[in-house]
N, C-alpha and C positions, 0 to 999 in steps of 0.2 A: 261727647259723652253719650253712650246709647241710652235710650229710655224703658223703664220695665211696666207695663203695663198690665190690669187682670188677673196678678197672681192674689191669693185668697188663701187665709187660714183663720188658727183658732186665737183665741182673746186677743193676746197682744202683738202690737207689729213696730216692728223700726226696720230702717233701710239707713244703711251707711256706703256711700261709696268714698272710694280712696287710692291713688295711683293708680286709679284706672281700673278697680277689681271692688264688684257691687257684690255686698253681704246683707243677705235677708233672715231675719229670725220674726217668723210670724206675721205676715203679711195680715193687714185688714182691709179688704175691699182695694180699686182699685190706688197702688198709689206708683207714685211717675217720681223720679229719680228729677232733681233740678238741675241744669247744667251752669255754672258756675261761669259770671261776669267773666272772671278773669284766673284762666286755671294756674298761675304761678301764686305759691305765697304771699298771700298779699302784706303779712307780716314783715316780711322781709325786703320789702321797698318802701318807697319814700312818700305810700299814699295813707298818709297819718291819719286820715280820715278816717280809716278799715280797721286800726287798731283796734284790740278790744278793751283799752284801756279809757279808748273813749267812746265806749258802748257803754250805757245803763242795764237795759235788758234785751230781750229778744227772745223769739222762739226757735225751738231749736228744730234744725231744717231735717225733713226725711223721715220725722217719727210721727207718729201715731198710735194712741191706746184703745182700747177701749173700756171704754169709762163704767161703764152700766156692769162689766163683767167685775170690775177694781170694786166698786160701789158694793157689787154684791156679795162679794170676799168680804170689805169692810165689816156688814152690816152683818151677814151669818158665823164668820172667825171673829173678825177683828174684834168687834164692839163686848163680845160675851167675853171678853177677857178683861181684867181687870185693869185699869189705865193709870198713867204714873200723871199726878194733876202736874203741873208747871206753871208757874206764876212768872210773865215775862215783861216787863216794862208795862207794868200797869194793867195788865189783863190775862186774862186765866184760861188755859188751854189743859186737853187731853192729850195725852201721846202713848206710843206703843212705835216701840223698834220696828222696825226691821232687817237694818244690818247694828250690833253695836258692839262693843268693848270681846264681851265677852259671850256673846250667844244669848244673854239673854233680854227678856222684853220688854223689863223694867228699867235697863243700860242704855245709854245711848240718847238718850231723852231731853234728858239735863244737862248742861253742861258741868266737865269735873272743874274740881276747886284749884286751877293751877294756875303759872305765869300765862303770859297769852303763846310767845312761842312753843313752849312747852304742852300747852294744850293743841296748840294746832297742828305739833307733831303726831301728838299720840290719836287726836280726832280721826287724822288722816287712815290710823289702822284700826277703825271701827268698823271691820269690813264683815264678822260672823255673822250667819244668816240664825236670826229667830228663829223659833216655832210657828212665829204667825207669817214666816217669810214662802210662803207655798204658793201652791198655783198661778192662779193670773197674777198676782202679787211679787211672786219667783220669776217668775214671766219679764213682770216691768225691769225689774233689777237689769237679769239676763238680756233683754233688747239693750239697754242704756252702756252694759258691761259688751255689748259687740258690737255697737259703733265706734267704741276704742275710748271712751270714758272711764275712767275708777271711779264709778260713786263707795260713796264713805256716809258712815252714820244717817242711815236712811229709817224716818221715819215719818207714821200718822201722824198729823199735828189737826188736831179740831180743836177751831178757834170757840171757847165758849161765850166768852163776854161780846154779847149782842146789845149798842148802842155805847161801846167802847172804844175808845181812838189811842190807842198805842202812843208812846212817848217816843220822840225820834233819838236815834241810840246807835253803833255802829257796833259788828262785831269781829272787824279787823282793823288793824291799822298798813296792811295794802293789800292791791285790788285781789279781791276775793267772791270766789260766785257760785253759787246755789242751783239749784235744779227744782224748781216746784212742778208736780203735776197737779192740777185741781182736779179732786173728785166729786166735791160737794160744795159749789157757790153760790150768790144770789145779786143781783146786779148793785146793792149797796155795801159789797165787799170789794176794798182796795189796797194795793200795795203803792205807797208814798214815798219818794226819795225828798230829800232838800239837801239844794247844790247851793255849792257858794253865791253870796249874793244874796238868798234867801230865797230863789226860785225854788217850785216846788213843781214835780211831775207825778202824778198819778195816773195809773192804770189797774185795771180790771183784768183780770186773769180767768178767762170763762172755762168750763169746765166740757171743754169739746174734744180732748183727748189728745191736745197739744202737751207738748215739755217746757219750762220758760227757765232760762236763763236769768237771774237776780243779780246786782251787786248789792253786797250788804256792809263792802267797807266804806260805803257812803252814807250818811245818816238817811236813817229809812224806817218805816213803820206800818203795821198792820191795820186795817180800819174797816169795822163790820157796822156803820153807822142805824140809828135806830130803825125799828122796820125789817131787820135783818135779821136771818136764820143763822144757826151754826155754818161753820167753812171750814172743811175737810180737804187738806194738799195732803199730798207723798211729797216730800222734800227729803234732802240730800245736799252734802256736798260734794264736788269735785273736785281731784286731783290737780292742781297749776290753773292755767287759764284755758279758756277753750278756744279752740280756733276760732279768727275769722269765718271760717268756711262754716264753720256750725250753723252761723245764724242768719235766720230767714225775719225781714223786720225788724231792722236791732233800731233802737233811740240811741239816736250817736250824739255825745256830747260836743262844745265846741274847743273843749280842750281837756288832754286827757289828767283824769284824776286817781294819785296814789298810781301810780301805774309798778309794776310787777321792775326789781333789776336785777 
């Protein structure tokens, strides 16, 4: 796989390569193309390991935002708009759309009042672009939407309850995964899983302009422990499951859970 070096633009940047054909939308500084352990599917052989059904999280490989430009959409559009509050296992957040139901900013936030599969059909077509869906913000959508992803119901979620630990809580019943970009964190903000057994993993999601891959049909929770500022992610969900190939440092479990059939 050839490597692309030194190309440069404006706010935001993703690089997707695929069959052998590299797609750039918005280059940040330089970034280099990874070339891939092993170019066959690795889904489709017998190395269960690479599964991503025994993957937790991971980042996602070949993107890149820029955070400072997202940050400052937030803080001049996003924030003078009026926020839909959401009360979510025990702690209290702001949100503002960006893709949702119906185009608007106040949709898309909350979840609607339905069965689970029937919600998860209709979530999936929460793809109308807000008012506050612009710029560098339009930008992020647009890199994510030409690596070859469907993001769905894409929204600001600022975490307000500071010195608050989330109840562990699952929001599928199989595997199911999310997209956070952090724009606003502080090193006592974490995202929690507990795996059978009662093992618990936790990580830190720094706000360096990376994309992170979640599972959230594994009990999991948010945690901004005392000492801590608000935490500002762009999350989303995605379409099926991501490839193997997406992900650059995935936490591989030792057997897969809830897996996709």
């Amino acid at each position: 796989m050839r490597r692309i070096r030194g190309l440069a633009g404006p706010a935001i940047c993703a690089i997707a390569c695929a069959k052998g054909r590299c797609i750039s939308n918005g280059f940040l500084g330089p970034v280099a193309t990874e070339p891939l352990a092993n170019p066959k599917p690795l889904w489709n052989t017998r190395a269960t390991l690479a599964m991503p059904s025994r993957y937790l999280y991971g980042r996602m490989k070949n993107v890149r935002f820029d955070v400072p430009a997202l940050c400052k959409h937030f803080s001049e559009v996003v924030e003078p708009t009026p926020s839909v509050p959401y009360f979510d296992n025990g702690v209290n957040y702001a949100g503002w759309a960006m893709l949702s139901f119906d185009g608007e900013v106040a949709d898309g936030v909350r979840k609607r009042p339905l069965g689970g599969g029937e919600r998860s059909r209709l979530a999936s077509s929460a793809t109308a672009e807000t008012p506050l869906c612009t710029g560098p913000m339009r930008g992020a959508i647009e890199a994510i939407r030409a690596t070859g992803l469907h993001p769905y119901r894409a929204r600001l979620m600022r975490l307000e309850s500071v010195g608050s630990v989330m109840t562990f809580h699952v929001d599928a019943k199989i595997e199911t995964w999310r997209l956070h970009v952090p724009l606003i964190t502080n090193h006592h903000s974490f995202f929690e899983w507990m795996l059978p057994g009662g093992e618990h993993v936790k990580k830190h999601l720094p706000a360096d302009g990376s994309a992170y891959f979640v599972r959230v049909d594994i009990p999991h929770r948010a945690i901004n422990y005392p000492g801590a500022s608000s935490r500002v992610h762009l999350l989303m969900g995605v379409k099926g499951r991501p490839k193997t190939a997406r992900f650059a440092d995935p936490h591989v479990l030792e057997r897969p859970l809830n897996p996709r059939t």
